[in-house]
N, C-alpha and C positions, 0 to 999 in steps of 0.2 A: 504494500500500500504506500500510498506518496503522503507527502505531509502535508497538510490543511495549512495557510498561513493566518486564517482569519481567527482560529481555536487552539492552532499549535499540535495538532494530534497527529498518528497516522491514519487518517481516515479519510481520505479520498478513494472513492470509487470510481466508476463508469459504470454509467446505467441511463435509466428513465429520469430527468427531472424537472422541476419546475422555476420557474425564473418570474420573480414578482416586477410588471412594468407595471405602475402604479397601480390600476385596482384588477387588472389584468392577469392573467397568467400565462407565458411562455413554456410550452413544453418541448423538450428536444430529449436527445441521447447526448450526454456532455460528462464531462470529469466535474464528479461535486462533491462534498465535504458529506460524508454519513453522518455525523452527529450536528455540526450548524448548518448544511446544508447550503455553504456558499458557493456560487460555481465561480472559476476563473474564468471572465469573459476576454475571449480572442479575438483580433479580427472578426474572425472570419466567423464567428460566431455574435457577433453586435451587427456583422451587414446582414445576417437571417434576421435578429432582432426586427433591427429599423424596417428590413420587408414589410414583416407581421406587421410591426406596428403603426407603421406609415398608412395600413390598406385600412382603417378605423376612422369611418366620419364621425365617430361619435369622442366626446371627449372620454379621458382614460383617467384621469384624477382629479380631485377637487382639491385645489389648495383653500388652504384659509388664514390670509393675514390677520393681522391687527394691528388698529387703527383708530389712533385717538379720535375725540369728534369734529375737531379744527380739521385735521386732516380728510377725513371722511366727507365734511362739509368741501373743502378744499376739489376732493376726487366728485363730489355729485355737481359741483360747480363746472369744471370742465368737462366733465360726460356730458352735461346739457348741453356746455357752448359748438361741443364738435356733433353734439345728435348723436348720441353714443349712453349705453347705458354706462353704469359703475364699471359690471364687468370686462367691457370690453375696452372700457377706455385702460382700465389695469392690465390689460393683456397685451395692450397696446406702445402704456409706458414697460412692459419690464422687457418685451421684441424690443423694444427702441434702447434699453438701456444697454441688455447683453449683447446687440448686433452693433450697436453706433459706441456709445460711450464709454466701454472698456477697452474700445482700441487707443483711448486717448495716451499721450506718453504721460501727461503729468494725472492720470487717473487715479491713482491710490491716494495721492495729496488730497485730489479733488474729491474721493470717496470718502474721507476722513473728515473735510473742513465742512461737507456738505451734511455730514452726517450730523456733526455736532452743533450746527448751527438749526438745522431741522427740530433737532431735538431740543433745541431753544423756543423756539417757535410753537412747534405742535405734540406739546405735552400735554399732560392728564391722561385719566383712565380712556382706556381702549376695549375694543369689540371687536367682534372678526366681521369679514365677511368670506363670504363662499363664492370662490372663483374657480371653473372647471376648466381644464385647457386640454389641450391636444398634445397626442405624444411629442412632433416638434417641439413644442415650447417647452415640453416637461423636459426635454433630454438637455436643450439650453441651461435651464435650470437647475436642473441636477448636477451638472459638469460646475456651473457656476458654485454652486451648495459646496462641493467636494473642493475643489481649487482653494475659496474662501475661508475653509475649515466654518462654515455654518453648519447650526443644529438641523434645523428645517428647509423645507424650500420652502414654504410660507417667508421665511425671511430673506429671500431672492427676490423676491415679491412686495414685500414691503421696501425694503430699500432702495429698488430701481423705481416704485410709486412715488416714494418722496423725491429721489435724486429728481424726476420728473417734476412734480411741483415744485420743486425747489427751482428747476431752468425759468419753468413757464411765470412762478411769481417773483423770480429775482429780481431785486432793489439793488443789491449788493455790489455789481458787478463784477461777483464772483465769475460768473462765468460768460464768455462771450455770446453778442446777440444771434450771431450766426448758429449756434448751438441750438438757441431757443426758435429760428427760423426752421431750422432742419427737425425739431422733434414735430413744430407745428404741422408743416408739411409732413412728415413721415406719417402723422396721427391724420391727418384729412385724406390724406391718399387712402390708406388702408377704412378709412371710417368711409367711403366714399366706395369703396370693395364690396361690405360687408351688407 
């Protein structure tokens, strides 16, 4: 038997097993851990994934951030202005954040000053909401979650919503206008899709 690295044992097999894509299940023949049951995903075995997963109109998880009321007010605020409910405008800032704003070079600065200043702003007690996404956006998320050393991906989700509020109501000029041109356009294109 080969060594599991997720439990430390020798307990990897080959056989039948199942592979949790958010409320979903992946079944294949793969090498997986008998006692934690983690598999080692390959290539070659994440392009079957993405197949399966990709063929799903339907959404495959629900996240659920939270969100103070400032901020919630803030998110029902610009869902109106673009004709967009809450959840799709959410779906919309965290595609915009993972695709656009992490390529930035000074991004980790900018993820930090924005953070702490947000949380200046839009404190108090928080609520969830319930936002269902599509495998795409979950796999963004997930890579994002893992990268970032986050608990949740609800908190992939919260962060890119404020970093987003945070472009669109910037006073500060923290960040440039062009930034807040480019999310607005990226949000009307796709709200203009949908």
């Amino acid at each position: 038997m080969k060594y599991c690295m997720s439990c430390q044992s020798k307990s990897v097999v080959f056989g039948k097993t199942k592979i949790k894509v958010g409320r979903e299940f992946f079944e294949t023949n793969a090498e997986h851990c008998s006692i934690c049951n983690k598999v080692a995903i390959s290539p070659k075995l994440q392009k079957q994934i993405d197949e399966w997963a990709l063929q799903f109109t339907k959404s495959i998880i629900e996240i659920q951030p939270f969100f103070s009321k400032k901020m919630s007010s803030r998110i029902e605020f610009y869902a109106r202005s673009f004709n967009l409910n809450k959840s799709e405008f959410m779906k919309l800032c965290t595609a915009f954040y993972l695709l656009e704003m992490t390529r930035l070079k000074n991004f980790k600065t900018l993820r930090e000053n924005i953070f702490i200043e947000s949380q200046k702003i839009f404190n108090g007690e928080k609520s969830k909401i319930c936002v269902s996404i599509k495998y795409q956006l979950f796999k963004k998320i997930t890579l994002y979650a893992e990268m970032w050393n986050l608990e949740y991906e609800s908190n992939v989700m919260e962060e890119a919503v404020q970093f987003c509020i945070f472009i669109l109501d910037n006073q500060s000029g923290m960040i440039e206008e062009s930034k807040k041109i480019k999310l607005v356009n990226f949000v009307e294109y796709h709200a203009m899709a949908s």
